[in-house]
C-alpha positions in Angstrom: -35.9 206.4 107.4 -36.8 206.4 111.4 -34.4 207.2 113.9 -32.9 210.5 112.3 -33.0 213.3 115.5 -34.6 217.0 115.2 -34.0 219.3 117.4 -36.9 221.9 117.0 -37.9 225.7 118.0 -41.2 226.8 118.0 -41.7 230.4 119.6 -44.5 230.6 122.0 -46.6 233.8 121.0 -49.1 235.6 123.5 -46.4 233.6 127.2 -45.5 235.3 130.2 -43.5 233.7 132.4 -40.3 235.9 134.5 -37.8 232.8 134.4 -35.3 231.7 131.9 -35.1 227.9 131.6 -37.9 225.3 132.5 -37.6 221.7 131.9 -41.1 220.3 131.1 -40.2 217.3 130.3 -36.9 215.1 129.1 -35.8 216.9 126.1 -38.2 219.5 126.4 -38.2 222.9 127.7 -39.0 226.4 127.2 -36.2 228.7 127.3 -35.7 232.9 127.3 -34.0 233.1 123.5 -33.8 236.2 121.8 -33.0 234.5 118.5 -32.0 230.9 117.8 -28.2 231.4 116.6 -29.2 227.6 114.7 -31.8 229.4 113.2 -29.5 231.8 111.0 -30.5 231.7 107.1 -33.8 230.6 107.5 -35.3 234.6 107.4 -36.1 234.3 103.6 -38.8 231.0 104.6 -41.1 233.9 106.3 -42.3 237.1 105.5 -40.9 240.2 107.6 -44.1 240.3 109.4 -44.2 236.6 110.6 -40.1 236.5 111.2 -40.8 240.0 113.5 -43.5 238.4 115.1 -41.6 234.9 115.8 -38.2 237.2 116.5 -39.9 238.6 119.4 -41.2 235.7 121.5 -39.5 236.4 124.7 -40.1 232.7 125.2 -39.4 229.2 122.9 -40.5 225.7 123.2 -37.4 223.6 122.6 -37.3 219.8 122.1 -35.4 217.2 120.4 -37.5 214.6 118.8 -36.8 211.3 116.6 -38.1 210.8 113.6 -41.4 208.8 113.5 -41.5 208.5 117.6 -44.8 208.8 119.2 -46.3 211.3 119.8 -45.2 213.2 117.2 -43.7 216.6 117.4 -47.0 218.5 116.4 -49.0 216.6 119.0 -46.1 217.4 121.3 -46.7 221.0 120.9 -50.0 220.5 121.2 -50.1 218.8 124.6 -47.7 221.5 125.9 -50.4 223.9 124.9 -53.0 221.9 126.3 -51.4 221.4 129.7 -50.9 225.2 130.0 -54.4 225.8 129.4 -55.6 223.1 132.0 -53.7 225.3 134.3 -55.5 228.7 133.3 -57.1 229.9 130.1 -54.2 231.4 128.6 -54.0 232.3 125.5 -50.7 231.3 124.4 -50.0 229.9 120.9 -47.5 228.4 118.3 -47.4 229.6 114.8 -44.5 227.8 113.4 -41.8 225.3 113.7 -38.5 225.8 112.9 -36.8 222.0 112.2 -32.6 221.5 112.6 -31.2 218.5 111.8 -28.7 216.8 114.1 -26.2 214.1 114.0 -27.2 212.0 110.5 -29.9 214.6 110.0 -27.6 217.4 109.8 -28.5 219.9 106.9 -32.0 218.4 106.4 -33.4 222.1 108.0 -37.0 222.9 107.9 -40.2 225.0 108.9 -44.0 224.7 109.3 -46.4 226.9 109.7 -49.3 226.0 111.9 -52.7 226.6 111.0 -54.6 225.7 113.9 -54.4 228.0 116.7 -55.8 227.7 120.5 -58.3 230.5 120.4 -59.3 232.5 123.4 -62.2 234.4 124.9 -61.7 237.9 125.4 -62.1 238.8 129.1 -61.8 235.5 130.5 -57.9 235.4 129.6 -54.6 235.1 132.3 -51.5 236.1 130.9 -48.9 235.0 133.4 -47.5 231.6 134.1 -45.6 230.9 137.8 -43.2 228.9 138.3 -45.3 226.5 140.1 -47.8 226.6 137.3 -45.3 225.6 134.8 -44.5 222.6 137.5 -47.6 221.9 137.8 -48.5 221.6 133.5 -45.7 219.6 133.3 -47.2 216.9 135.4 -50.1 217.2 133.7 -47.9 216.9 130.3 -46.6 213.7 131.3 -50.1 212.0 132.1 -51.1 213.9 129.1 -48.5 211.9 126.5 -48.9 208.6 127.9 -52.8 208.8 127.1 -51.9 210.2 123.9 -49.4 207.5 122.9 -52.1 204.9 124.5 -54.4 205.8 121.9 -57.2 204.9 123.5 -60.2 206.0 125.0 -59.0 209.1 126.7 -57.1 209.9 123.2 -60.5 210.3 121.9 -61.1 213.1 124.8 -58.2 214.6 123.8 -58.6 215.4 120.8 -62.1 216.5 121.2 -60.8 218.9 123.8 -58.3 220.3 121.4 -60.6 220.3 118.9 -62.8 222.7 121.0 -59.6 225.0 121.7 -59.2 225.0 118.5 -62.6 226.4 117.0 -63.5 229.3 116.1 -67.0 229.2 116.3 -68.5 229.3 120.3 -71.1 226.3 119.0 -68.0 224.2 117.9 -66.4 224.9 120.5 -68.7 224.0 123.1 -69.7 220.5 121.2 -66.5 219.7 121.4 -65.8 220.3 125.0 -69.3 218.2 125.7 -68.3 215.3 123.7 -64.9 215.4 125.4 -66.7 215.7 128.7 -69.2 212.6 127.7 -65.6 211.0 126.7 -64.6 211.0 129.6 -67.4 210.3 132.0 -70.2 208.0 130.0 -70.7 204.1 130.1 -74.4 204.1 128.8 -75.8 204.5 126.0 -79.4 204.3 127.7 -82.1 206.9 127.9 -80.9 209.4 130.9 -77.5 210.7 129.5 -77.8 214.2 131.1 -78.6 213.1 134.4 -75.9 210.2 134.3 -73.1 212.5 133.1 -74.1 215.0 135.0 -74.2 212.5 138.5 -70.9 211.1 137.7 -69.1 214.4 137.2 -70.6 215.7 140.5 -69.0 212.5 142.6 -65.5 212.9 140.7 -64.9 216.1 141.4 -66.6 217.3 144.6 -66.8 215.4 148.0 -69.1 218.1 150.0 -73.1 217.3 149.2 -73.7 221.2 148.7 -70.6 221.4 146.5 -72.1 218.2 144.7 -75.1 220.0 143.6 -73.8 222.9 142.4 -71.9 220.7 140.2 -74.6 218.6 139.1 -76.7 221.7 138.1 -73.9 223.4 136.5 -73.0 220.4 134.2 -76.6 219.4 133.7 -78.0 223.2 132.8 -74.1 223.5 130.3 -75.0 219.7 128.8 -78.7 221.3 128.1 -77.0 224.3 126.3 -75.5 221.8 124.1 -78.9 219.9 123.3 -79.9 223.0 122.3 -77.2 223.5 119.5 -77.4 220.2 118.3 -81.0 220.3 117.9 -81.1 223.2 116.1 -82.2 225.8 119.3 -78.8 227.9 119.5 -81.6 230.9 120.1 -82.3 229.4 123.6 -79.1 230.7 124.3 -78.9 234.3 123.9 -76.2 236.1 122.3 -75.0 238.1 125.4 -74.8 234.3 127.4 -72.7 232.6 124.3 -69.4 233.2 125.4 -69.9 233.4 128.9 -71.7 230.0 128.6 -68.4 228.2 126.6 -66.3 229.9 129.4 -68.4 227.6 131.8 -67.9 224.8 130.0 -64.5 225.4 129.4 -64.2 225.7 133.0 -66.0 222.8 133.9 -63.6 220.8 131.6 -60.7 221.9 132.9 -61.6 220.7 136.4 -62.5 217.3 135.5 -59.5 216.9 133.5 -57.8 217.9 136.0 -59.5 215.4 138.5 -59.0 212.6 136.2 -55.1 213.1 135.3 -54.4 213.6 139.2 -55.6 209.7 139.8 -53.2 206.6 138.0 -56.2 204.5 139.2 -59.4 206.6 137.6 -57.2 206.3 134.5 -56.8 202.8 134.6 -60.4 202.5 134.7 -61.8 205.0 131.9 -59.6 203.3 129.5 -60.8 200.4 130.3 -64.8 199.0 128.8 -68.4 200.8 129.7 -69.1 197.6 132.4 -65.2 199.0 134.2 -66.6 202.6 133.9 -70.2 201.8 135.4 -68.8 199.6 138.5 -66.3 202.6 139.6 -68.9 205.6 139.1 -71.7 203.3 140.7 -69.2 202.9 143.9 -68.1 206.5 144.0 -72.1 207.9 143.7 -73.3 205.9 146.7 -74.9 207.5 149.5 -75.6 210.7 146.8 -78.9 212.2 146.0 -78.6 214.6 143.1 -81.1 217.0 142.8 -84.3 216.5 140.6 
């Protein structure tokens, strides 16, 4: 039966933030809780090791969801997560999900554990979360669900992007950030993909011609990278520059998402077909040489 309401705790592991309360969104927020008093009797669903760990999130994502809404309360979670690594690369992550019932739901309590975890790059981590960070993720949040209940073509880049946060492996990872980079920025599926993707995230993100550049080369030399791994060549890229090289593209990815979230009207028009896409990047690319 829809409709039934949840109101659901997941502590967030590996967060540093010095408030107490932040609303990220309408029947969302992250809250200082030493221990969810609703919570009581549910010990004996963990083993001491998890409960301990889960006990001593300074920090918990709280939100009330209904029952078959869109998205769902795992993407939910995952979106949050998301949004607070668009800000930074943090390394913050959910392990479970504690579920209470409310109203006509009442009694019907629950937990999950979740599997898949946002992995992290030693060295290239920032713990702490402002105040205006958090601000700022929970704009991007609210672009962030609206694409994600569209289902559409910047769903697809989503989930690619997660899927990259998600891996373990630096060559799944990167993949995934390319395809969710080609995602986002492709129209053609013509000879000259590097050079296309590469243009278009140059003119998107950077005004200066210098600053241009730099951006071409670094998504063009990252995109090459990834040729290289799905060819079969991962020994192009030696094992001292695999991390460092997913940290780029991570990087990279995090700027145009950015870019993109900031602009109602860039949205409009990468949901839209290839023909939308290639009129818009077209425009924006006049007047730009990229280098050979």
């Amino acid at each position: 039966m829809k409709g039934r309401r949840f109101r659901l705790y997941a502590p967030l592991l590996d967060f540093a933030w010095e408030g107490d309360t932040f609303a990220f969104a309408p029947d969302l927020d992250i809250k200082r809780i030493k221990r969810p008093s609703e919570l009581a009797g549910m010990d004996e669903w963990l083993s001491a090791p998890e409960w301990d760990r889960a006990s001593h999130a300074a920090h918990w994502l709280v939100h009330e969801h209904t029952e078959g809404a869109v998205p769902h309360a795992g993407e939910i979670e995952n979106l949050v997560l998301l949004s607070l690594w668009l800000m930074k690369p943090t390394k913050t992550q959910i392990a479970h999900r504690f579920k209470v019932g409310m109203a006509e739901a009442e009694g019907e309590n629950g937990m999950s554990r979740l599997l898949d975890r946002f992995m992290w790059i030693p060295g290239s981590i920032e713990l702490e979360f402002s105040s205006s960070e958090l601000q700022s993720a929970a704009k991007l949040y609210a672009t962030l669900t609206q694409a994600c209940a569209a289902r559409g073509r910047l769903n697809n880049a989503l989930l690619l992007t997660i899927g990259g946060c998600w891996a373990h492996d630096w060559q799944v990872s990167l993949i995934c950030h390319a395809a969710a980079a080609e995602a986002l920025l492709t129209y053609s599926t013509g000879p000259g993909i590097t050079r296309r993707l590469a243009t278009s995230f140059a003119c998107l993100t950077e005004t200066d011609s210098s600053k241009r550049d730099a951006a071409f080369l670094e998504l063009k030399t990252l995109y090459s990278n990834r040729s290289d791994i799905m060819h079969g060549r991962t020994h192009n890229v030696g094992a001292s520059d695999r991390l460092p090289t997913l940290v780029r593209f991570q990087a990279l990815l995090r700027k145009l998402w950015n870019v993109v979230l900031a602009s109602p009207a860039l949205i409009h028009v990468l949901e839209g077909t290839d023909a939308q896409r290639e009129v818009h990047l077209t425009r924006i690319q006049q007047g730009y040489s990229p280098p050979p």
